[in-house]
C-alpha positions as CSV (number, residue, x, y, z in Angstrom):
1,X,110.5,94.5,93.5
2,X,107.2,93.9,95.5
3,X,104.1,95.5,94.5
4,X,103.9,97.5,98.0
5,X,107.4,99.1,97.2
6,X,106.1,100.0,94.1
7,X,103.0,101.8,95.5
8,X,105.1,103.4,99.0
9,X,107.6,104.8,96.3
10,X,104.9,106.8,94.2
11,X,103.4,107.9,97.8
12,X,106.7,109.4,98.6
13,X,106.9,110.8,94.8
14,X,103.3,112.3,95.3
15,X,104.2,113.6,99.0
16,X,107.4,115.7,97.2
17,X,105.8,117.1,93.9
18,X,103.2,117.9,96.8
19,X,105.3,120.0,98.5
20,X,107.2,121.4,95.6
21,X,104.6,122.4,94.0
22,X,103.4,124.1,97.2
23,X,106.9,125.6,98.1
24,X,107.1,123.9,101.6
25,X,109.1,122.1,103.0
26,X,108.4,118.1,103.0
27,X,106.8,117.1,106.0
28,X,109.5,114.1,106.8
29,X,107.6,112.6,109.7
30,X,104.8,111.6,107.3
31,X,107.8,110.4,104.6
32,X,109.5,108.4,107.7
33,X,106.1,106.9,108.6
34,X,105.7,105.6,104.8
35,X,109.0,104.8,104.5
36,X,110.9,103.1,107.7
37,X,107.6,100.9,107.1
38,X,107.9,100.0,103.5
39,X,111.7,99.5,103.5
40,X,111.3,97.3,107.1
41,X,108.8,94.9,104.7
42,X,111.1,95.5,101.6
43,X,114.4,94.3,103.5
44,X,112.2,91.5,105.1
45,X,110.6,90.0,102.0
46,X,114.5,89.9,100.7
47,X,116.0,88.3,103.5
48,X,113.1,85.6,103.7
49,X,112.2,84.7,100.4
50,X,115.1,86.2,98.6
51,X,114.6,87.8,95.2
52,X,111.7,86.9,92.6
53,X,109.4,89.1,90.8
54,X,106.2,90.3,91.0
55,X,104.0,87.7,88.9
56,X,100.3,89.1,89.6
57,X,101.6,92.7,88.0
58,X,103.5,93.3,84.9
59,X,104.1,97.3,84.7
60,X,105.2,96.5,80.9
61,X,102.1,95.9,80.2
62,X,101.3,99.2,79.3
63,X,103.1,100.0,76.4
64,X,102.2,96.5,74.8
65,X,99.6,96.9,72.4
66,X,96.1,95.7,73.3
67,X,96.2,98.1,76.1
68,X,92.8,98.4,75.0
69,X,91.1,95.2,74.8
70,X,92.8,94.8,78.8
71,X,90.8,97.5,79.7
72,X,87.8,96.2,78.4
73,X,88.1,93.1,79.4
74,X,88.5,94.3,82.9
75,X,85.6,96.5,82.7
76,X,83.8,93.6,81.5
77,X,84.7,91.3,84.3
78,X,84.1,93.7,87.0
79,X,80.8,94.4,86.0
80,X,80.1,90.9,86.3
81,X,82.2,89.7,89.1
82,X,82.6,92.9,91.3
83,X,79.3,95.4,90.3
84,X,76.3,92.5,90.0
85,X,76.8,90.7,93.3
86,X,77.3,94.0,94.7
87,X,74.9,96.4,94.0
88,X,72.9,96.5,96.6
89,X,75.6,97.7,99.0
90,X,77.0,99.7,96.2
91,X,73.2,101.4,96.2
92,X,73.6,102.2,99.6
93,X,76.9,103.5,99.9
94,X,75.8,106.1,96.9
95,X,72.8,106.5,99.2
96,X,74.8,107.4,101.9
97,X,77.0,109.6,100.1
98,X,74.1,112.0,98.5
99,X,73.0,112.4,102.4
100,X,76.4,112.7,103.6
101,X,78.0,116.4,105.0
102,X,80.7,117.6,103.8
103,X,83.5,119.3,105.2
104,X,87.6,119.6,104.4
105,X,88.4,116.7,106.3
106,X,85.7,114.3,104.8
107,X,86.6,115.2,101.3
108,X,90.0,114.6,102.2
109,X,89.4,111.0,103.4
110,X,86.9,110.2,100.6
111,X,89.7,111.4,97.8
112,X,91.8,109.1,99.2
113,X,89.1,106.5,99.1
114,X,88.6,107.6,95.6
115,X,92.0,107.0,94.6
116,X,92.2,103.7,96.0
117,X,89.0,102.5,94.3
118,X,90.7,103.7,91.3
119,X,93.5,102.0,91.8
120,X,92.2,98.9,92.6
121,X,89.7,98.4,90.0
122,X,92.7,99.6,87.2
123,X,95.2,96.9,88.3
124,X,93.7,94.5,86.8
125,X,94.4,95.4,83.2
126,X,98.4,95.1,84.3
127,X,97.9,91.5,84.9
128,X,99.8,89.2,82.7
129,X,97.0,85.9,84.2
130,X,94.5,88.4,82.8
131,X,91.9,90.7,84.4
132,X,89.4,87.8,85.4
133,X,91.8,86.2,87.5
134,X,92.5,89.4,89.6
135,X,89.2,90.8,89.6
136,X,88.1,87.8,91.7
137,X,90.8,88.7,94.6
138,X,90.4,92.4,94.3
139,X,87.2,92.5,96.0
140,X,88.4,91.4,99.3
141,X,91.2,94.1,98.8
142,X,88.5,96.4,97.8
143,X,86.3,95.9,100.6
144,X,89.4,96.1,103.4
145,X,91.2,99.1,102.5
146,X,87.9,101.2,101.0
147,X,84.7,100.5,103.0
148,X,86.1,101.7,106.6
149,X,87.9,105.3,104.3
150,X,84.3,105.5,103.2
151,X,82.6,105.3,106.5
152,X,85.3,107.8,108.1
153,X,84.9,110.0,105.3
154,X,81.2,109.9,105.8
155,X,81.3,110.2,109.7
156,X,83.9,112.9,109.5
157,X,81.2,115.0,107.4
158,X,79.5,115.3,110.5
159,X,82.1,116.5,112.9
160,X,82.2,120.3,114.1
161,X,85.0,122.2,112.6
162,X,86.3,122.2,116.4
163,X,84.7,119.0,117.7
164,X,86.8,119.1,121.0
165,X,86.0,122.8,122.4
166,X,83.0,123.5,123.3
167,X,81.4,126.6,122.3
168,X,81.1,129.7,125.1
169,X,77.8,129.8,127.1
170,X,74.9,131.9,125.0
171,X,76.6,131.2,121.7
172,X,75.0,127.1,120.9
């Protein structure tokens, strides 16, 4: 199975326990707009390039011992491939996150950020090539899918609670 049907499957498993453990319903257009998507690329990949595994991931991985070492190693080589080169804009993004405003929305986007940063930088230890060779192409990923959830999550700080009505005359 692909590694994106992997990841829309635990979004749809973390949009139910969502609303179970809220007692609402399950807000099915956002589950159709994950999943009419994901089974669209699923069906595709199938059709196309017919069935082989997923060879940059190996989910088994985890319950094989030297779980450990893997995690060091990756920690290892993301210091020196992904943290050294980097710091500078890594500085500023802090930077900009100690100034940044705060507000429901904003910590919203930046959890989801967050989580994808996580993500990201964890894969690595559930590669059978080993971490080093997908440290090197994670940054790229990094950089396409977090930077621009940082920057809305910083911009968003700033908006008004109601940015599109404008307040009555006498009260600004």
């Amino acid at each position: 199975m692909p590694s994106r049907a992997v990841l829309i499957a635990i979004v749809l498993l973390l949009i139910a326990l969502r609303s179970v453990r809220q007692a609402t319903k399950p807000p099915w257009g956002i589950v159709a707009a994950v999943f009419v998507p994901g089974l669209v690329c699923y069906l595709t990949h199938r059709l196309l390039l017919g069935s082989h595994r997923v060879r940059s991931l190996d989910l088994s991985l985890l319950w094989r011992p030297g779980l450990i070492h893997r995690i060091r190693e990756t920690l290892h080589q993301e210091s020196i491939q992904l943290l050294r080169p980097n710091w500078p804009a890594l500085a500023a993004t802090a930077g900009l996150l100690l100034l940044a405003r705060y507000n429901e929305l904003s910590k919203r986007i930046l959890f989801l950020g967050f989580g994808l940063l996580a993500l990201y930088l964890f894969l690595p230890v559930l590669c059978p090539f080993g971490p080093e060779w997908l440290v090197h192409w994670t940054l790229g990923r990094i950089i396409a899918a977090v930077v621009p959830l940082a920057a809305a999550g910083i911009g968003a700080g700033w908006i008004r609670e109601k940015p599109f009505v404008s307040d009555p005359p006498g009260l600004s």
